[in-house]
N, C-alpha and C positions, 0 to 999 in steps of 0.2 A: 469556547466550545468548538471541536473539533466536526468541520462538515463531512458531508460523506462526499466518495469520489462519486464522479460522473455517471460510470459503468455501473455503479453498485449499489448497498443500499449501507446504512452506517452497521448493521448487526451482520451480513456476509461479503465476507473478501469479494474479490473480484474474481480472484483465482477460481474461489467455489463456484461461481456461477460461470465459469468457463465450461466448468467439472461436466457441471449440471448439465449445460447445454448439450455438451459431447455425449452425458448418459442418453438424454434424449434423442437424440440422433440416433445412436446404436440402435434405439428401442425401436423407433419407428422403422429403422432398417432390418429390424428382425421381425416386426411384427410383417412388413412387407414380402418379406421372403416364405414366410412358414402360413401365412393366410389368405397370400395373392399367389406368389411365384408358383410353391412347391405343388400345390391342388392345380391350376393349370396346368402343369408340366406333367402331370398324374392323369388328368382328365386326359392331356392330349397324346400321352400312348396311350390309355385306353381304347381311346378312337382307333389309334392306328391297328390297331391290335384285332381291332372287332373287322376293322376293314379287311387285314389282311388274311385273318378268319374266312372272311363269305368270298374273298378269290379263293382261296384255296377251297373250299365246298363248292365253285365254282367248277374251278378244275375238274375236281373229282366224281363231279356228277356227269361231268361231259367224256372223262376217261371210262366211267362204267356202259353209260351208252353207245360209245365205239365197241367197245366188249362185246356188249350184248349183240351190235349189229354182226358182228363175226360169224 
């Protein structure tokens, strides 16, 4: 009766569970990128966005009232 190799189990190669392992890899690198990465990187223009929003209403509120002192 033929044993199984070390790596493996007697019913998949060894190869497959190379496969396997690589698929998972991928997965957990995709699921990292699209549920951690992409949403912070989204949240954090946001932010920037809103900031650079209330300087410029900054601005512009202190250019009306030089105006107005005129």
């Amino acid at each position: 009766m033929p044993r199984p190799r070390a790596g493996g189990s007697a019913n998949v190669p060894e190869r497959m569970l190379l496969l396997a392992d690589y698929a998972l890899q991928i997965t957990i690198v995709a699921i990292a990128l699209w549920l951690i990465l992409f949403p912070l990187l989204v949240q954090g223009l946001i932010a920037y966005a809103v900031i650079i929003g209330r300087g410029e209403r900054r601005q512009n509120e202190e250019y009306r009232r030089r105006r107005e002192d005129l």
